[in-house]
Backbone atoms as SQL, in Angstrom:
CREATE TABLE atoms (id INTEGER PRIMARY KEY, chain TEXT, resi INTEGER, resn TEXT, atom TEXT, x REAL, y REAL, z REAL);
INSERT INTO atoms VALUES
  (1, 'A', 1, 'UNK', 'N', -29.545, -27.009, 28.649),
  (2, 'A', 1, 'UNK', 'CA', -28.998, -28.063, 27.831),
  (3, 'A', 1, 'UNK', 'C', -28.209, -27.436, 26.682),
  (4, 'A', 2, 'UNK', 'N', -27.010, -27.864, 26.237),
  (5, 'A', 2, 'UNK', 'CA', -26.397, -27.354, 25.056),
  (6, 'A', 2, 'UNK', 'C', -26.298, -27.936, 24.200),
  (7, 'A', 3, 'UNK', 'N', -26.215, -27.252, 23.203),
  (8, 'A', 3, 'UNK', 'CA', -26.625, -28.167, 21.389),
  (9, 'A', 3, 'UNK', 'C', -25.656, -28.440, 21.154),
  (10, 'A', 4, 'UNK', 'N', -25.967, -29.935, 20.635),
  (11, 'A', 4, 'UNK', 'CA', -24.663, -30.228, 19.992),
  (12, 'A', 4, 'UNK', 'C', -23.832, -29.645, 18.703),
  (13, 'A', 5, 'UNK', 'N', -22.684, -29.287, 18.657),
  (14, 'A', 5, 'UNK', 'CA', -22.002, -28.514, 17.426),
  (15, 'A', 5, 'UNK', 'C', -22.547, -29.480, 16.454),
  (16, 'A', 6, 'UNK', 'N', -22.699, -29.153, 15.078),
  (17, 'A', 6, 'UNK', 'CA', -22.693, -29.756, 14.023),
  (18, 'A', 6, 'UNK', 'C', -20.688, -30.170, 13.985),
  (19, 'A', 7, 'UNK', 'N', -20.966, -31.898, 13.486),
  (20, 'A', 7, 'UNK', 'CA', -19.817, -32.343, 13.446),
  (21, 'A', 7, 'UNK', 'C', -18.829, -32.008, 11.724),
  (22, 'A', 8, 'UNK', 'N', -18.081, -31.420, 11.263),
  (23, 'A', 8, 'UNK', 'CA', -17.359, -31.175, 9.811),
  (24, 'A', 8, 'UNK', 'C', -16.739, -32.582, 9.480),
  (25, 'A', 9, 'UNK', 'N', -17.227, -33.355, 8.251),
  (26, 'A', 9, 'UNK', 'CA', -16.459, -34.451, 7.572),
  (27, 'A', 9, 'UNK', 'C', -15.254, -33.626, 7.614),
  (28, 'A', 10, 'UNK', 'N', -13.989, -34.416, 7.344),
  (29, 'A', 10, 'UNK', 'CA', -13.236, -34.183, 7.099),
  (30, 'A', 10, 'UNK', 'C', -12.692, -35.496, 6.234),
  (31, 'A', 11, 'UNK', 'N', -13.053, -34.970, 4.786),
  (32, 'A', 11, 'UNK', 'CA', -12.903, -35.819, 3.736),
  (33, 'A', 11, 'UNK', 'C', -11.324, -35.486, 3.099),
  (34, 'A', 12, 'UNK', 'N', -10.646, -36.715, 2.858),
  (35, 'A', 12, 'UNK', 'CA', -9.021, -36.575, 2.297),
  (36, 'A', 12, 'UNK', 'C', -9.220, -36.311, 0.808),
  (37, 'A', 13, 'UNK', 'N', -10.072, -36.410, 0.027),
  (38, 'A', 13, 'UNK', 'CA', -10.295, -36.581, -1.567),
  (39, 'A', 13, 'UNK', 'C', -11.150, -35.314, -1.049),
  (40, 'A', 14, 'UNK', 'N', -10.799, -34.214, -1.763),
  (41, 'A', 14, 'UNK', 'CA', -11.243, -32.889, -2.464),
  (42, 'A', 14, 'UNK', 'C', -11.023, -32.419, -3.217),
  (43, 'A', 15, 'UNK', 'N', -12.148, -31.550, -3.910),
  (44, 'A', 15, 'UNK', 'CA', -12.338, -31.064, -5.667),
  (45, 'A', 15, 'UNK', 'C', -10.891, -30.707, -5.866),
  (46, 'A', 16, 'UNK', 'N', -10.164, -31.290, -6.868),
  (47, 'A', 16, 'UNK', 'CA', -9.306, -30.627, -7.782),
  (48, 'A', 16, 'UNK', 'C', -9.244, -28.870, -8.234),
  (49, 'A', 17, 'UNK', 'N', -8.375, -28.199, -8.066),
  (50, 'A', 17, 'UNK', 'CA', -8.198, -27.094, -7.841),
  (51, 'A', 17, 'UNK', 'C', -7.384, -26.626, -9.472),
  (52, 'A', 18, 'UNK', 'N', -7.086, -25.310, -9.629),
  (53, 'A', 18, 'UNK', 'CA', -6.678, -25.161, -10.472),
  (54, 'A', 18, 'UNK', 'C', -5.520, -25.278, -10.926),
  (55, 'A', 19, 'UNK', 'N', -4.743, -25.063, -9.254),
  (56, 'A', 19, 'UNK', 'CA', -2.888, -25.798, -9.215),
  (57, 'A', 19, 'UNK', 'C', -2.958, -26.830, -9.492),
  (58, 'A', 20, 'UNK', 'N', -3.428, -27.613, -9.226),
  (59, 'A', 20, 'UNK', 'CA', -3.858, -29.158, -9.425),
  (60, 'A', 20, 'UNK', 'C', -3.477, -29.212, -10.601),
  (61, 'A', 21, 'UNK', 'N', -4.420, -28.895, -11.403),
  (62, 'A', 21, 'UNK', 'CA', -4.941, -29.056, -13.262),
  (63, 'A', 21, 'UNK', 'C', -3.852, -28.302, -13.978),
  (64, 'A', 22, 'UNK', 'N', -3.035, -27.617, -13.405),
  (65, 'A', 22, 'UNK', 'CA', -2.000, -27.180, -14.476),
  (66, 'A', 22, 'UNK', 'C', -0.586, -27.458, -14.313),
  (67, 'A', 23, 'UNK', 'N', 0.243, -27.545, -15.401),
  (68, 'A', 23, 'UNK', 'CA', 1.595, -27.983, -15.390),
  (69, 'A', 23, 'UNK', 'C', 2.401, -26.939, -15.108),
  (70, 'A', 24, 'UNK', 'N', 3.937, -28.213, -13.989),
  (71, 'A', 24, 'UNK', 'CA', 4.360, -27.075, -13.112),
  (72, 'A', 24, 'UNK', 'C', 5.029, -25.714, -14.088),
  (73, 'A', 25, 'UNK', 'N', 5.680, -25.886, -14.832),
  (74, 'A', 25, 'UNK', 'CA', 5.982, -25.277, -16.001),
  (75, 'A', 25, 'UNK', 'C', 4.987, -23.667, -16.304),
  (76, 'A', 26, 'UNK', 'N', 3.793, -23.971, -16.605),
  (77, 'A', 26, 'UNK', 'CA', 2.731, -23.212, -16.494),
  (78, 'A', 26, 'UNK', 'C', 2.606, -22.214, -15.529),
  (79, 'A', 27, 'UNK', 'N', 2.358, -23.179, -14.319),
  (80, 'A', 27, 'UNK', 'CA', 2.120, -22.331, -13.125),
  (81, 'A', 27, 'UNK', 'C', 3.672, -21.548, -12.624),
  (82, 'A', 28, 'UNK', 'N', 4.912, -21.754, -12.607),
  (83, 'A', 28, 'UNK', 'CA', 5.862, -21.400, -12.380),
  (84, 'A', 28, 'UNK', 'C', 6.335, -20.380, -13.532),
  (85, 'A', 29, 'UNK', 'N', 5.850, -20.204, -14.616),
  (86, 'A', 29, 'UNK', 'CA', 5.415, -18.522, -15.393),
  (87, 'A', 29, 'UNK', 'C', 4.623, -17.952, -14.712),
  (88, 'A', 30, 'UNK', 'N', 3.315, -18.495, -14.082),
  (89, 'A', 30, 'UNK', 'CA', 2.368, -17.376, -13.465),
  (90, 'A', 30, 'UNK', 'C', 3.108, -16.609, -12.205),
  (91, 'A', 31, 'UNK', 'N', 3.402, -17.597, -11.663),
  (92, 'A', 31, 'UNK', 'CA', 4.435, -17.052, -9.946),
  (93, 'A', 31, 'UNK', 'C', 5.168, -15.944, -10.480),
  (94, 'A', 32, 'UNK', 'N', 5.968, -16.055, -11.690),
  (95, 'A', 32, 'UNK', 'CA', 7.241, -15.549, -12.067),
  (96, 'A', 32, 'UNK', 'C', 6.332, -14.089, -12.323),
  (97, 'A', 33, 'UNK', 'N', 5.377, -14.392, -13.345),
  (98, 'A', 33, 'UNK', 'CA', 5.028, -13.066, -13.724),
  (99, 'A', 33, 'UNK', 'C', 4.302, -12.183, -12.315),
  (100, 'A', 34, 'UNK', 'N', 3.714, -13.229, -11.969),
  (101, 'A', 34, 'UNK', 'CA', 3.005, -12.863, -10.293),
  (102, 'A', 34, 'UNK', 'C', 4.326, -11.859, -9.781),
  (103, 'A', 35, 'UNK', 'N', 5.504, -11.949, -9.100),
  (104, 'A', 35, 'UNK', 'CA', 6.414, -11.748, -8.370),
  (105, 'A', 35, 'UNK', 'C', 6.796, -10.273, -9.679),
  (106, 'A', 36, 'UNK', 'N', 6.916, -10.114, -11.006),
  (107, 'A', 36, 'UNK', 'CA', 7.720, -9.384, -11.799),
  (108, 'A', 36, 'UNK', 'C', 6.214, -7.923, -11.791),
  (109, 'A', 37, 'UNK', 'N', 5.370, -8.149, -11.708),
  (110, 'A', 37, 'UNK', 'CA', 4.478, -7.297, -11.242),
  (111, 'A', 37, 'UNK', 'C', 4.295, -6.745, -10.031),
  (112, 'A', 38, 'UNK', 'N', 4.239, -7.278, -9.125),
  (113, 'A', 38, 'UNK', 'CA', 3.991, -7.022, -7.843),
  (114, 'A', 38, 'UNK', 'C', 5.875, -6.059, -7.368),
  (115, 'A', 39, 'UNK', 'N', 6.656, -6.671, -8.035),
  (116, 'A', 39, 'UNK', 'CA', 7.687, -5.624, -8.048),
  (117, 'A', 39, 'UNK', 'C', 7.561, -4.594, -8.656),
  (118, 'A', 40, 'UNK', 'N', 6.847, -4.536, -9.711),
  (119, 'A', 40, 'UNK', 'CA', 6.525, -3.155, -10.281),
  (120, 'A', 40, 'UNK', 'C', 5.305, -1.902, -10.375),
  (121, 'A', 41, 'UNK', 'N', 5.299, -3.054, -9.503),
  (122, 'A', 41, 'UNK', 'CA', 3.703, -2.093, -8.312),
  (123, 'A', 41, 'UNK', 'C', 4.384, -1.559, -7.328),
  (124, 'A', 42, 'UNK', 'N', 5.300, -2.223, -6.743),
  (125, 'A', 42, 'UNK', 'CA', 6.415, -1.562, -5.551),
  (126, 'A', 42, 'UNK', 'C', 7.373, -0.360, -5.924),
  (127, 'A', 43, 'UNK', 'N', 7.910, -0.890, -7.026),
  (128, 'A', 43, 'UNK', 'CA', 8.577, 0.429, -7.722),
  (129, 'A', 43, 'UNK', 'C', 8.242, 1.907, -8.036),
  (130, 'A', 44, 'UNK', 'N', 6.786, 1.207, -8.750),
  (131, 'A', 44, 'UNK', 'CA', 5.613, 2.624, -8.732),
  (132, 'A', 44, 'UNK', 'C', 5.743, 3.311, -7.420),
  (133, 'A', 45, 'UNK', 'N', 5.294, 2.936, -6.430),
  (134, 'A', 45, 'UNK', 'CA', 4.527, 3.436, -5.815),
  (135, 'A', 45, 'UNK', 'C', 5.562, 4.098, -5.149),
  (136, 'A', 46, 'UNK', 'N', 6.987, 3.731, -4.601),
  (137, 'A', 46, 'UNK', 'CA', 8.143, 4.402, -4.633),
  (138, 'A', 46, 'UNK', 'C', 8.460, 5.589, -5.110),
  (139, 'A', 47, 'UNK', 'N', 8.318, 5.289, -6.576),
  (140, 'A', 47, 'UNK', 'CA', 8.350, 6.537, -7.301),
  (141, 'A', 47, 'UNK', 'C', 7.619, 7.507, -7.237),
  (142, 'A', 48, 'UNK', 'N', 6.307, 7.311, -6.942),
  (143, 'A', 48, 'UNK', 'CA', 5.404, 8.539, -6.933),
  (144, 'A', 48, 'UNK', 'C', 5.524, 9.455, -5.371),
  (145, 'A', 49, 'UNK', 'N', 5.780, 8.199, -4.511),
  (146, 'A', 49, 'UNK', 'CA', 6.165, 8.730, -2.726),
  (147, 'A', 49, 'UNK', 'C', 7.465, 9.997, -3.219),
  (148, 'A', 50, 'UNK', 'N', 8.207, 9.788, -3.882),
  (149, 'A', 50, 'UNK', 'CA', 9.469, 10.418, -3.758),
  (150, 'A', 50, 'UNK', 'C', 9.388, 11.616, -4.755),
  (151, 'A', 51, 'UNK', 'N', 8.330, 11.318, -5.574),
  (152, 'A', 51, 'UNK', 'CA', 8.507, 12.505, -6.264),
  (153, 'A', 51, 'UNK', 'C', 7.553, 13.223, -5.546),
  (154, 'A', 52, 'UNK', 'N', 6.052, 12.925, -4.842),
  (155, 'A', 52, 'UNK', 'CA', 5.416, 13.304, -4.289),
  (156, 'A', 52, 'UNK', 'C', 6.333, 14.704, -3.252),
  (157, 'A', 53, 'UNK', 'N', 7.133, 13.747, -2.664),
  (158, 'A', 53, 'UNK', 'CA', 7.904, 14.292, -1.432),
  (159, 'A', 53, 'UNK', 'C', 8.714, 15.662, -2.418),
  (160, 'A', 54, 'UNK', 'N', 9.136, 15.293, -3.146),
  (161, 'A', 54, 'UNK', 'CA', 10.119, 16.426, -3.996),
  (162, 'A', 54, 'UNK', 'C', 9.271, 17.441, -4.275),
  (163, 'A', 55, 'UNK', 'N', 7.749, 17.704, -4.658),
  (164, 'A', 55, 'UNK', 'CA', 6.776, 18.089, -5.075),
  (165, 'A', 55, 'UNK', 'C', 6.624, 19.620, -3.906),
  (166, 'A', 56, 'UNK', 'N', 6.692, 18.617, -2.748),
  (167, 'A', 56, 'UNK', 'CA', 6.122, 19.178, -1.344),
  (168, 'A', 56, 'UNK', 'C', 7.919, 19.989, -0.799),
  (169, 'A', 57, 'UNK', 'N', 8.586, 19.444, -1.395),
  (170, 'A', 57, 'UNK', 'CA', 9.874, 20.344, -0.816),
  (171, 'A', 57, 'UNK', 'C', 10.029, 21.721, -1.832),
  (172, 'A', 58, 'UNK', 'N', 10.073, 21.686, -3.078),
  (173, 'A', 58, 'UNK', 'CA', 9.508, 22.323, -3.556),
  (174, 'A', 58, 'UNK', 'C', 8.959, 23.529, -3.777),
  (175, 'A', 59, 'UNK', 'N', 7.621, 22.978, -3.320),
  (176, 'A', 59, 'UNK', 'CA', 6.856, 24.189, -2.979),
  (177, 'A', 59, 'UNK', 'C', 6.691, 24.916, -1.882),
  (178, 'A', 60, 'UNK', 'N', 7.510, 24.193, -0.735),
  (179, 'A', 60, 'UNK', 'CA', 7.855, 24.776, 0.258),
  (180, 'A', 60, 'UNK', 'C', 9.068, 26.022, 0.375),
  (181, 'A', 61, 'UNK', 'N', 10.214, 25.234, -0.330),
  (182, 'A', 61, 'UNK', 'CA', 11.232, 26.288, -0.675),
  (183, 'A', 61, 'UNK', 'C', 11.084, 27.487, -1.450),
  (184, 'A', 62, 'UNK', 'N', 9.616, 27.675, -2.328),
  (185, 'A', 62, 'UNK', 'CA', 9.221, 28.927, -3.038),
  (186, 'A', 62, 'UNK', 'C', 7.957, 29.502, -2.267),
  (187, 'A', 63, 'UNK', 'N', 7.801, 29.063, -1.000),
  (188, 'A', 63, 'UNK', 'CA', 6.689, 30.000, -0.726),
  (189, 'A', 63, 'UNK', 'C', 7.026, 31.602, -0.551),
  (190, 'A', 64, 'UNK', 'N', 6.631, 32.261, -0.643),
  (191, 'A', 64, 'UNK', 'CA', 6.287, 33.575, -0.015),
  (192, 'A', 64, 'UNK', 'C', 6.309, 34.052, 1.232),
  (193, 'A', 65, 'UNK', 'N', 6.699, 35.427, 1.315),
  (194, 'A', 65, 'UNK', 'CA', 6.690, 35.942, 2.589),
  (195, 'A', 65, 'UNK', 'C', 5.369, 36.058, 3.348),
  (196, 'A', 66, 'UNK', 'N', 4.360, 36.634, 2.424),
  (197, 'A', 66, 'UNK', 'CA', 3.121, 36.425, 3.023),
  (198, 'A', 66, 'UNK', 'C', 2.624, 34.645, 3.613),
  (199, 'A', 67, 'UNK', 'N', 2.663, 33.847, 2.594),
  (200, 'A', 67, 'UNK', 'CA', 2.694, 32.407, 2.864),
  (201, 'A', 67, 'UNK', 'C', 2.796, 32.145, 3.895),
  (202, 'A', 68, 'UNK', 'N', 4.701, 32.002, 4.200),
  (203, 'A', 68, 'UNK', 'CA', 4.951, 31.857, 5.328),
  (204, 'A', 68, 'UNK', 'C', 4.777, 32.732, 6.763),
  (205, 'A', 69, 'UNK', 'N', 4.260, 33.759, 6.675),
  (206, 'A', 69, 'UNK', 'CA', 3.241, 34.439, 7.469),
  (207, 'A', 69, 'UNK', 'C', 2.264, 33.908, 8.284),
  (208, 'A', 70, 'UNK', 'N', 1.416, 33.741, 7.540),
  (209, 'A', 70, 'UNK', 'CA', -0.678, 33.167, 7.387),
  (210, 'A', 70, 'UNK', 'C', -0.035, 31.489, 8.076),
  (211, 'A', 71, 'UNK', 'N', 1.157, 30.939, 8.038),
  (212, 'A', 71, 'UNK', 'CA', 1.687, 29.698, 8.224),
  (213, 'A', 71, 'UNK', 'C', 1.772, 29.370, 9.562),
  (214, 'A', 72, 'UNK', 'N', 2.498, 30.888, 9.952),
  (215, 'A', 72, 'UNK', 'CA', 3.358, 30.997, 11.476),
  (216, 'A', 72, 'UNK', 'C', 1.858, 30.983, 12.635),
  (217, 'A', 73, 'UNK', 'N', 2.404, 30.494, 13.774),
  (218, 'A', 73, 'UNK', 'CA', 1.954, 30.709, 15.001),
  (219, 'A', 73, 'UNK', 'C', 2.142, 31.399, 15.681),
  (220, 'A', 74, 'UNK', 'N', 2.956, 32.289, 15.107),
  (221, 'A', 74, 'UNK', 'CA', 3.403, 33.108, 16.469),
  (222, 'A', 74, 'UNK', 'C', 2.228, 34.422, 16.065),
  (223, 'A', 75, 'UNK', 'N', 2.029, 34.957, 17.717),
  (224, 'A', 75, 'UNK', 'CA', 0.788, 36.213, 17.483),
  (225, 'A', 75, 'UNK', 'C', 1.768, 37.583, 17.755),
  (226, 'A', 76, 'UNK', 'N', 1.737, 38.660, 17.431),
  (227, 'A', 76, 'UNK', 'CA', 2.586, 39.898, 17.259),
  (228, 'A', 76, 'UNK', 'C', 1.896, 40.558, 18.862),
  (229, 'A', 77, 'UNK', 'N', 0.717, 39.995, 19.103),
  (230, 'A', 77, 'UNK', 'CA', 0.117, 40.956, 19.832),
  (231, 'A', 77, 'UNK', 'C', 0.739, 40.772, 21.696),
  (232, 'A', 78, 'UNK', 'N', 0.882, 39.250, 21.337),
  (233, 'A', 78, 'UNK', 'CA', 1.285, 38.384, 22.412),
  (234, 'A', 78, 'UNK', 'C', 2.965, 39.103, 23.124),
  (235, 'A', 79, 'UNK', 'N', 3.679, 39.707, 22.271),
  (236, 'A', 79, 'UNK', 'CA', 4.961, 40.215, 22.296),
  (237, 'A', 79, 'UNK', 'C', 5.130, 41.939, 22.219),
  (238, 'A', 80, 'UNK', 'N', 3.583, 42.063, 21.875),
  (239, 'A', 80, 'UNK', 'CA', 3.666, 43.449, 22.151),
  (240, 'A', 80, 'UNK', 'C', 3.678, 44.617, 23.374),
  (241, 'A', 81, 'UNK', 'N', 2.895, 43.580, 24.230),
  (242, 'A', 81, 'UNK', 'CA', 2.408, 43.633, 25.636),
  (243, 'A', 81, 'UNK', 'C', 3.793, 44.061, 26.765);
């Protein structure tokens, strides 16, 4: 035998929300500032990728002979043969 689902009211009148309760005026500064942040969270994070990346070129272009040595794959012994 299978149970019956519990049935969900589906009531048209629900609690008032906080969009609700505030003027559009109000809320259309929050969006604004919402959107002027979230761009400058994007910007950041841009910035740090790219300098990150500059960071890593960098220190690549000053490694060392030994460095790039200990780096390589290739085996001496493999070519000696």
């Amino acid at each position: 035998m299978k149970k019956a689902k519990p049935v969900r009211k589906k009531t048209e009148e629900r609690s008032p929300t906080l969009k609700d309760s505030l003027s559009n005026d109000v809320l259309s500064k929050l969006q604004l500032t919402k959107q002027a942040l979230t761009d400058q969270e994007t910007a950041r994070k841009e910035e740090e990728a790219k300098q990150k990346a500059e960071e890593r070129r960098f220190k690549e272009k000053n490694k060392s002979f030994e460095e790039l040595l200990e780096e390589s794959s290739l085996n001496w012994q493999d070519y000696k043969k």
